[in-house]
Residue frames as qw, qx, qy, qz and C-alpha x, y, z in Angstrom:
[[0.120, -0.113, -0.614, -0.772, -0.63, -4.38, 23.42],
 [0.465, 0.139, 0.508, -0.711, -3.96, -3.20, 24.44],
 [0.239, 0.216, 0.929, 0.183, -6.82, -5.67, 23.08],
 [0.135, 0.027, -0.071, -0.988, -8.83, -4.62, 20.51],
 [0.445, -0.398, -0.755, -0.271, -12.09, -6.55, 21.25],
 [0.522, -0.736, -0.426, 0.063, -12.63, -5.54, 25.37],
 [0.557, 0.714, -0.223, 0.361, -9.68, -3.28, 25.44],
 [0.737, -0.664, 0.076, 0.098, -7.59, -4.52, 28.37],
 [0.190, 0.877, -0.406, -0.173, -4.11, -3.26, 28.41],
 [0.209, -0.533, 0.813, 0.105, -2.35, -6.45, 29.14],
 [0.867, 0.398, -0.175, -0.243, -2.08, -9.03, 26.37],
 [0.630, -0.317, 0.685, 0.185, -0.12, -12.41, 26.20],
 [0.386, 0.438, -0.743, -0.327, 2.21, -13.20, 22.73],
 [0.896, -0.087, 0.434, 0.029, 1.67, -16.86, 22.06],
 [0.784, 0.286, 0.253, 0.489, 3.43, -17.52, 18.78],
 [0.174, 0.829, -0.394, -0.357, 6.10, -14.70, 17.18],
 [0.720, 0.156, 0.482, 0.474, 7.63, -15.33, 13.77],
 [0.088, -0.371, 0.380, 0.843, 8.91, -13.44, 10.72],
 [0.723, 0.546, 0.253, -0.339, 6.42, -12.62, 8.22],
 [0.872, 0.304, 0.331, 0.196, 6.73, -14.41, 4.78],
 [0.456, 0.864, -0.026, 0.213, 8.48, -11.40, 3.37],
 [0.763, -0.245, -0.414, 0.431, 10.90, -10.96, 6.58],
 [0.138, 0.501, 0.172, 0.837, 10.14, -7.67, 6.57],
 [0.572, -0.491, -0.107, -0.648, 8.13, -7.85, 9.66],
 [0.037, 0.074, -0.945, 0.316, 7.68, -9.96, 13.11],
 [0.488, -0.461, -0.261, -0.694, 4.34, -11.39, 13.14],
 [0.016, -0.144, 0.771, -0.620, 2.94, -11.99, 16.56],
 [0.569, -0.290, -0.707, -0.304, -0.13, -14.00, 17.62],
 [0.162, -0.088, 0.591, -0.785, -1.91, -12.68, 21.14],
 [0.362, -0.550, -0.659, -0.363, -4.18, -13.55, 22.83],
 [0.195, -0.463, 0.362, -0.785, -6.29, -11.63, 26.14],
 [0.207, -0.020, -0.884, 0.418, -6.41, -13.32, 29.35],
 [0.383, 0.131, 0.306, -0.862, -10.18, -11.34, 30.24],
 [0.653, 0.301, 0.311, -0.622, -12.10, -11.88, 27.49],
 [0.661, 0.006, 0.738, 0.137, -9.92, -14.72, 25.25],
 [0.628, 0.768, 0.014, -0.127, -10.04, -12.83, 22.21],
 [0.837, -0.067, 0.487, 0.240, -7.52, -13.57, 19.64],
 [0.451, 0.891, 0.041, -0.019, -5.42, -11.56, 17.20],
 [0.838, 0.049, 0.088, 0.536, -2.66, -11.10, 15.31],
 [0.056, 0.947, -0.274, -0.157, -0.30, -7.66, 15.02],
 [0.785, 0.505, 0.042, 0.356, 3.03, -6.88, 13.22],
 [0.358, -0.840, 0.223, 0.341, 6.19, -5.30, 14.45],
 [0.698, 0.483, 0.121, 0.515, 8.34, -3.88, 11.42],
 [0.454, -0.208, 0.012, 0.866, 11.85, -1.45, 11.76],
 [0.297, 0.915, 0.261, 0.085, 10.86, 2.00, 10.92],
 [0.679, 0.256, 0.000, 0.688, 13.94, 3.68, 9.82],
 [0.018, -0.051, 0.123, -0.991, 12.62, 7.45, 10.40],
 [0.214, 0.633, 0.591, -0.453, 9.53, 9.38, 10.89],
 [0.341, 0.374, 0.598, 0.621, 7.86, 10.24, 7.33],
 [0.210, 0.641, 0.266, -0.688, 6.04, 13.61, 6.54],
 [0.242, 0.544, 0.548, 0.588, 4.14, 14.03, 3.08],
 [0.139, 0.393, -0.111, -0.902, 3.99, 17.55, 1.76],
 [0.373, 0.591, 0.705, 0.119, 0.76, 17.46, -0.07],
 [0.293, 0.576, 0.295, 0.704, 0.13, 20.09, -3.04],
 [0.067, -0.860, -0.376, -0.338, -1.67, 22.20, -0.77],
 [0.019, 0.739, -0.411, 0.534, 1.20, 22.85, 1.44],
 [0.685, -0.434, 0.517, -0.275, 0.34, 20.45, 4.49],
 [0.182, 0.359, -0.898, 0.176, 2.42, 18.14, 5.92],
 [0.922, -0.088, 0.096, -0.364, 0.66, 15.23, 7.50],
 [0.318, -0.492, 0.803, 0.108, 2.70, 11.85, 8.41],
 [0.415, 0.275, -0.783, -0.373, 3.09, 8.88, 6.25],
 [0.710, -0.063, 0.558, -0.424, 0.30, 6.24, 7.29],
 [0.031, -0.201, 0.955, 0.217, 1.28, 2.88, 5.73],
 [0.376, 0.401, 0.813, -0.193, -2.31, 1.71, 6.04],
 [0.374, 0.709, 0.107, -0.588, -3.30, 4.34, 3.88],
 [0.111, 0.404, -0.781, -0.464, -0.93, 3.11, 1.25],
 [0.117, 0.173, 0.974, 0.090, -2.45, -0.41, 1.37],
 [0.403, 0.584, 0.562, -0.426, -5.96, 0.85, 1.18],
 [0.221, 0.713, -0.390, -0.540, -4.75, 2.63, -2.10],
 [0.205, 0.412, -0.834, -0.303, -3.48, -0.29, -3.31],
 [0.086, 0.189, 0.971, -0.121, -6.65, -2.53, -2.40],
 [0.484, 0.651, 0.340, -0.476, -8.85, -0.28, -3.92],
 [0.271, 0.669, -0.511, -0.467, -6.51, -0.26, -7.17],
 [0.124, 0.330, -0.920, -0.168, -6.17, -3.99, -7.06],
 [0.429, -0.029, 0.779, -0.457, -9.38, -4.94, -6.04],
 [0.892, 0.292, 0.301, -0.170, -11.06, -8.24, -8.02],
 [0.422, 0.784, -0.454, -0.046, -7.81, -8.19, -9.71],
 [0.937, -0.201, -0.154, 0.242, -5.23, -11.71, -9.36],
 [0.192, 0.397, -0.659, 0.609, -2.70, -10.37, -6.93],
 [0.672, -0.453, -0.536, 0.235, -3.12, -12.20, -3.39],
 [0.340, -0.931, 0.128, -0.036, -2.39, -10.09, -0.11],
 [0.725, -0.384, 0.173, 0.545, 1.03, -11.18, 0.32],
 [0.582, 0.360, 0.211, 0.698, 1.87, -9.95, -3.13],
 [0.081, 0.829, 0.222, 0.507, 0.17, -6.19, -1.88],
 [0.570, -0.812, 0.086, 0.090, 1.88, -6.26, 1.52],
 [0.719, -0.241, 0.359, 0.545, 5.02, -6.75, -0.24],
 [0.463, 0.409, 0.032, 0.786, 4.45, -3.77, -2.32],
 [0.060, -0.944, 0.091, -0.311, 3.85, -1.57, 0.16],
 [0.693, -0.604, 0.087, 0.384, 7.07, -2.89, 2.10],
 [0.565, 0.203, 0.258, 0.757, 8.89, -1.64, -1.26],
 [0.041, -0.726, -0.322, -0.606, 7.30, 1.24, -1.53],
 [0.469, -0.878, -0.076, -0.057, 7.95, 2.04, 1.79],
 [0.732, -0.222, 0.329, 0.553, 11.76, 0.91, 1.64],
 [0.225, 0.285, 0.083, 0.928, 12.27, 3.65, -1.15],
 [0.152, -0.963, -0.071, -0.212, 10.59, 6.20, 0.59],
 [0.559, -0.822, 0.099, 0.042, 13.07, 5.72, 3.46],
 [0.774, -0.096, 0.290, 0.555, 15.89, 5.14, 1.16],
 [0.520, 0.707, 0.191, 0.440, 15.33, 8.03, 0.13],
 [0.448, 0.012, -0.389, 0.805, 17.23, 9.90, 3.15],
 [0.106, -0.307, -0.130, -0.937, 14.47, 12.52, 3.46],
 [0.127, 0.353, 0.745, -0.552, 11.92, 12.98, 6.40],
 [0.483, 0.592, 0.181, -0.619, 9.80, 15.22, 4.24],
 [0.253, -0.050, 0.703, 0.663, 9.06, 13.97, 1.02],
 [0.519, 0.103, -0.164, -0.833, 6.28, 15.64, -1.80],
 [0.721, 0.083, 0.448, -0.521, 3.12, 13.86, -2.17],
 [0.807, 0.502, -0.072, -0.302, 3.34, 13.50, -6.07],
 [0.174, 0.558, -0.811, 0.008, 7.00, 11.62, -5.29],
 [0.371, -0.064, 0.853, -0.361, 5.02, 9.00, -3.47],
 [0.702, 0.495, 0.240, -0.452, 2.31, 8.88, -6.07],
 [0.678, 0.492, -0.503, -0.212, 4.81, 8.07, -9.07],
 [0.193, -0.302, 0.911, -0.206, 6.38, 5.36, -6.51],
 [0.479, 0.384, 0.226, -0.756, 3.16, 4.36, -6.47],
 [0.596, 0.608, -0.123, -0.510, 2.43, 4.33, -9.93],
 [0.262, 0.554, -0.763, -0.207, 5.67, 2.45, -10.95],
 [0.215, -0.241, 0.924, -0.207, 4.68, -0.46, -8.40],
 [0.665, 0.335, 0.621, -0.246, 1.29, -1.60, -9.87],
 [0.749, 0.588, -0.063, -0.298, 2.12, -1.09, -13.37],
 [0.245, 0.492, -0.835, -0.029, 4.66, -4.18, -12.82],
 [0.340, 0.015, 0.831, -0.440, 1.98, -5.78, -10.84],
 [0.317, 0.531, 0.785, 0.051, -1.18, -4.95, -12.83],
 [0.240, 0.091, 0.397, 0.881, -2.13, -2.76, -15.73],
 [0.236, -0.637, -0.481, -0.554, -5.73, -2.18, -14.63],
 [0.537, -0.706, -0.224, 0.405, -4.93, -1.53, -10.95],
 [0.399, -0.189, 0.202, 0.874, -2.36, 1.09, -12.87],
 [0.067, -0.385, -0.397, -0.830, -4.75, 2.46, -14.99],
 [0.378, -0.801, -0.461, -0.061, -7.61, 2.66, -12.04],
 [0.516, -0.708, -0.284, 0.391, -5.06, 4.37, -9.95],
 [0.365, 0.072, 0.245, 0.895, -4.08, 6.89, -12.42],
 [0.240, -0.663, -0.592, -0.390, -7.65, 7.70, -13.02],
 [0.196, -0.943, -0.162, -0.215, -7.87, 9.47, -9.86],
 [0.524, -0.400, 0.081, 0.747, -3.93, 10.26, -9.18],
 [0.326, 0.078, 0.453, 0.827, -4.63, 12.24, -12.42],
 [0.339, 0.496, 0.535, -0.594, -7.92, 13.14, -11.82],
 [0.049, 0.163, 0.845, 0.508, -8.94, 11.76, -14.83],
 [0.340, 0.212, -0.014, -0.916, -12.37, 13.91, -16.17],
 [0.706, 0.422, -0.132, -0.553, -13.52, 12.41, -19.17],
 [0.962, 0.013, 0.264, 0.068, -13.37, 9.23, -20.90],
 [0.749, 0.606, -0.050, 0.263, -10.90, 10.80, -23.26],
 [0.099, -0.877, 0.412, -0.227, -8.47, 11.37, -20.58],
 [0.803, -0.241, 0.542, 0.060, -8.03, 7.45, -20.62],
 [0.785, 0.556, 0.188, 0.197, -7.84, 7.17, -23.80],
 [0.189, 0.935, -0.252, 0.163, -5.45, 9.96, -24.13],
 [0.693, -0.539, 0.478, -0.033, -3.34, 7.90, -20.65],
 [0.846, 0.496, 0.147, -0.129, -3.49, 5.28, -23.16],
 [0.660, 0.588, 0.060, 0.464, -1.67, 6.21, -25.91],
 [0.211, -0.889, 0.402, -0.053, 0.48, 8.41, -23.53],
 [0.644, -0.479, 0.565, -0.193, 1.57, 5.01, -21.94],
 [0.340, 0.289, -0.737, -0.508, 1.86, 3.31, -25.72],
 [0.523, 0.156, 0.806, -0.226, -1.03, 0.84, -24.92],
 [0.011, -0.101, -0.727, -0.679, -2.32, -0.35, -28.24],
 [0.545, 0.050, 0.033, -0.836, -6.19, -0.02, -29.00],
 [0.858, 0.075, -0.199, -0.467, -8.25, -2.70, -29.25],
 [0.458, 0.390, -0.749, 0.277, -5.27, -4.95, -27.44],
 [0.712, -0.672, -0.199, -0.035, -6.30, -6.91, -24.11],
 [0.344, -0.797, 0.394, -0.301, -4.23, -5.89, -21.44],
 [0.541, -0.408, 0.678, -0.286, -4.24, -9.31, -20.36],
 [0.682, 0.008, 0.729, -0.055, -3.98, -12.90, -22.19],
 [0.039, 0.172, 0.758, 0.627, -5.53, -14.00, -25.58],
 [0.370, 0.486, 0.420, -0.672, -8.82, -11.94, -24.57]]
């Protein structure tokens, strides 16, 4: 594993374990040059993904991209990282359960969709907003009362 601080190619594991989910081996390195310190992840990949996006390209499946999705949808919101690396290991587990190397974009988007509106309802509604390319204000509103939210109802608690 090349370091990513002085990038020398050889790097030295100190610790490996299973990450909290067990979805993952995490590994602790460190580089004999310049003694930086870091951690990486080694998880099964079942196949090799391709999203078909509307416009026709294909373009592979980039897990990080997912998370960034979901940490811009969830961000200042109470969900902890563990809880958002653990949905994109679901979310990645049905992609690849679904048997298909190619799968459409907008099949990954309602995946997606389903997993933060069991997580959080405003990370669901932000990330409709621009899965839908939401216009106007009345295209929440409209989400809304698609989605049977009530008016004037917090989302969340005794608001």
């Amino acid at each position: 594993m090349k370091c990513p601080f002085c990038g020398n190619a050889d790097t030295q594991v100190k610790d490996s374990r299973p990450s909290d989910d067990g979805s993952a081996i995490r590994r602790r390195r460190s580089c004999p040059q310049c003694g930086g310190r870091f951690t990486t992840f080694e998880r099964v990949q079942l196949r090799e993904l391709v999203i078909l996006k509307r416009n026709g390209r294909r373009t592979p499946f980039d897990r990080d991209k997912l998370e960034r999705s979901l940490g811009i949808a969830l961000r200042k919101r109470p969900v902890t990282p563990d809880q958002v690396e653990q949905l994109v290991s679901r979310i990645v587990r049905q992609l690849e359960s679904l048997g298909e190397t190619e799968i459409q974009s907008h099949v990954v988007g309602d995946f997606i969709m389903k997993a933060l509106k069991s997580v959080d309802e405003v990370a669901y509604v932000r990330y409709a907003s621009v899965y839908k390319d939401f216009r106007h204000t009345s295209d929440f509103a409209k989400f809304l009362g698609d989605e049977g939210f009530e008016e004037n109802k917090p989302l969340y608690g005794d608001d």
